[in-house]
VEXDREN-2710 file (C-alpha; in Angstrom, 1 decimal):
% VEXDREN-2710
k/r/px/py/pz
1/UNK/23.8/112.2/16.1
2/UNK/25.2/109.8/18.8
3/UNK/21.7/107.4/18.4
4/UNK/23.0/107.2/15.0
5/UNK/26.1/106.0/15.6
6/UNK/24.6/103.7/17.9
7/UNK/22.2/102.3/15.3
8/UNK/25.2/102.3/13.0
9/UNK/27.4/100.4/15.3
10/UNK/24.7/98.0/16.4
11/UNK/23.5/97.2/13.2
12/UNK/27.2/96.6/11.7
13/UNK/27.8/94.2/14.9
14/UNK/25.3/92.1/13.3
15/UNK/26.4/92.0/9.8
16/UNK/29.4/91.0/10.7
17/UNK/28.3/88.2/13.0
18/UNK/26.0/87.0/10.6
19/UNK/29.1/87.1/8.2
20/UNK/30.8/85.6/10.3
21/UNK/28.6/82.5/10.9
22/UNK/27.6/82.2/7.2
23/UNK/31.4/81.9/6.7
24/UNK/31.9/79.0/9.2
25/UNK/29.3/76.9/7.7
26/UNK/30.6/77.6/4.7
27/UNK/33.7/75.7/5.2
28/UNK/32.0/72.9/6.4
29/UNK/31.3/70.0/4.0
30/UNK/27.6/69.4/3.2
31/UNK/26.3/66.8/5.4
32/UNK/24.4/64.3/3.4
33/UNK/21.5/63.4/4.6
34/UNK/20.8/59.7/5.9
35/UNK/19.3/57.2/3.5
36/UNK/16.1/56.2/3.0
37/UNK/15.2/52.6/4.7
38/UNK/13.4/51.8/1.7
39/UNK/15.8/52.5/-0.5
40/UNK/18.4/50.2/1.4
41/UNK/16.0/47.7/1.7
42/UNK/16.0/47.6/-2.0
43/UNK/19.5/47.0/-2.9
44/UNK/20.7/43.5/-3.7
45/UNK/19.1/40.8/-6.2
46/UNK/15.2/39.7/-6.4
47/UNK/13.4/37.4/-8.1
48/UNK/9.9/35.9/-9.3
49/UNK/8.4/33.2/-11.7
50/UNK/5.4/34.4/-13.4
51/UNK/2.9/32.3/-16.0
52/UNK/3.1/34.8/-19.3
53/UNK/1.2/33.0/-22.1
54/UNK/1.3/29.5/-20.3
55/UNK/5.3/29.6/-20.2
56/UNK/6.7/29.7/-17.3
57/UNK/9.0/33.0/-16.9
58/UNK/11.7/33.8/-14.4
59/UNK/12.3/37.5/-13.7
60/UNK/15.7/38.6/-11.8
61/UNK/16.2/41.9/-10.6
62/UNK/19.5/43.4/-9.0
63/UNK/19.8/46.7/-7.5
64/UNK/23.1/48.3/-6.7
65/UNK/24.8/50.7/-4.8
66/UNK/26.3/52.7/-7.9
67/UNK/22.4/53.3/-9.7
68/UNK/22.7/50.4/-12.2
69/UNK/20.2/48.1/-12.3
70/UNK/20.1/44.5/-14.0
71/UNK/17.7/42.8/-15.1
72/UNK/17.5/39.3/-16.7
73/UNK/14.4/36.7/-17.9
74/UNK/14.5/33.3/-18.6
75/UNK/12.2/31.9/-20.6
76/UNK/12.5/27.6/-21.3
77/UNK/14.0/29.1/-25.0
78/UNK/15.0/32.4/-24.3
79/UNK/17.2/33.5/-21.8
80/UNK/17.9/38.1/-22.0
81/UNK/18.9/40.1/-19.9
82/UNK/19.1/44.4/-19.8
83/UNK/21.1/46.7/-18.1
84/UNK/20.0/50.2/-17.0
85/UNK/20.2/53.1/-14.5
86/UNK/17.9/54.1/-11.9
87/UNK/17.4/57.2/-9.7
88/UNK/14.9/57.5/-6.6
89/UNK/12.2/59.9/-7.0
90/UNK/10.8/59.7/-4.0
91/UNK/10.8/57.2/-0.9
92/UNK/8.8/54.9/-2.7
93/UNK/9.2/55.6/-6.3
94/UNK/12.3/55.3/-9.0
95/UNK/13.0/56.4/-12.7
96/UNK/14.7/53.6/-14.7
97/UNK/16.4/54.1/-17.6
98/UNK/17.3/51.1/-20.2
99/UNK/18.4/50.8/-23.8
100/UNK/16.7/48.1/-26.3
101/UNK/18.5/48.2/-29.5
102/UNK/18.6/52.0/-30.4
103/UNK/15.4/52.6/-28.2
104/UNK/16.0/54.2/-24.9
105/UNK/13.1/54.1/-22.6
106/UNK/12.3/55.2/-18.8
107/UNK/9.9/54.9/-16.9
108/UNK/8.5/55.4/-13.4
109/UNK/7.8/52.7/-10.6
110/UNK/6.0/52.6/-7.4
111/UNK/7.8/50.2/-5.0
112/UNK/6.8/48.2/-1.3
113/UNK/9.5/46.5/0.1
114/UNK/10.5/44.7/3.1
115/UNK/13.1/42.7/4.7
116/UNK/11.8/39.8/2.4
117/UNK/9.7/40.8/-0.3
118/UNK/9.1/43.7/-3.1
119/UNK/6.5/44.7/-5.2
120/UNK/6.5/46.9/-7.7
121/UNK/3.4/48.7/-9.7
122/UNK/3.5/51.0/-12.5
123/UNK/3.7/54.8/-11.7
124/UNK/-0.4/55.1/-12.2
125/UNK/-1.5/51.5/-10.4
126/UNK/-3.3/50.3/-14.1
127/UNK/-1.6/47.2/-13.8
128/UNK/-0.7/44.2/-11.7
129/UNK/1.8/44.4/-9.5
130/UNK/5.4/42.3/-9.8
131/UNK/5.7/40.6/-6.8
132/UNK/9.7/39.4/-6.1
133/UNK/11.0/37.4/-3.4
134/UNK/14.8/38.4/-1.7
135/UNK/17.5/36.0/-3.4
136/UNK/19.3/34.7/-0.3
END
């Protein structure tokens, strides 16, 4: 009877300490976990000129801090530009989201970046990758 007890009292020790401790951390605020280098890296404005169709086309990219990202072409005739949201999949893929009229479209892209330079490829590779220069 008294091993019992024993077992009893033991065991209920721990419970309680494990309580105990799950309670502490419990109180603490999450700690977020530290940013990705790549995805700093990517924040800020990029550009590149590209021949589409012999027309010379200049494509602006700017990432930001808050998930929106804007996005503007010039064309000799036609300037646009389109707003949307992105989200990081992955540490070297997003999700953007953008609106075109009533159409809302996402889609997935692979990213390399660097101090200096980004390139960007569709989630599968098929195409040619966008290749953007920091805007000082």
């Amino acid at each position: 009877m008294q091993l019992v007890r024993r077992v009893v009292l033991v065991v209920g020790i721990c419970l309680l300490g494990d309580a105990s401790l799950r309670a502490q951390t419990k109180d603490k605020p999450d700690q977020k976990t530290p940013p990705v280098k790549s995805h700093e890296l990517l924040m800020g404005k990029w550009t590149a000129t590209q021949k589409v169709n012999d027309t010379e086309v200049t494509i602006q990219l700017e990432f930001k801090k808050d998930g929106t990202i804007l996005l503007s072409y010039k064309r000799p005739d036609q300037p646009r530009a389109v707003e949307g949201k992105y989200k990081f999949l992955d540490d070297d893929s997003f999700e953007v989201e953008y609106k075109r009229g009533e159409t809302v479209t996402k889609e997935v892209t692979r990213f390399k970046v660097t101090d200096t330079d980004l390139e960007l490829r569709d989630k599968d590779g098929k195409r040619n990758p966008l290749k953007l220069t920091r805007v000082k």
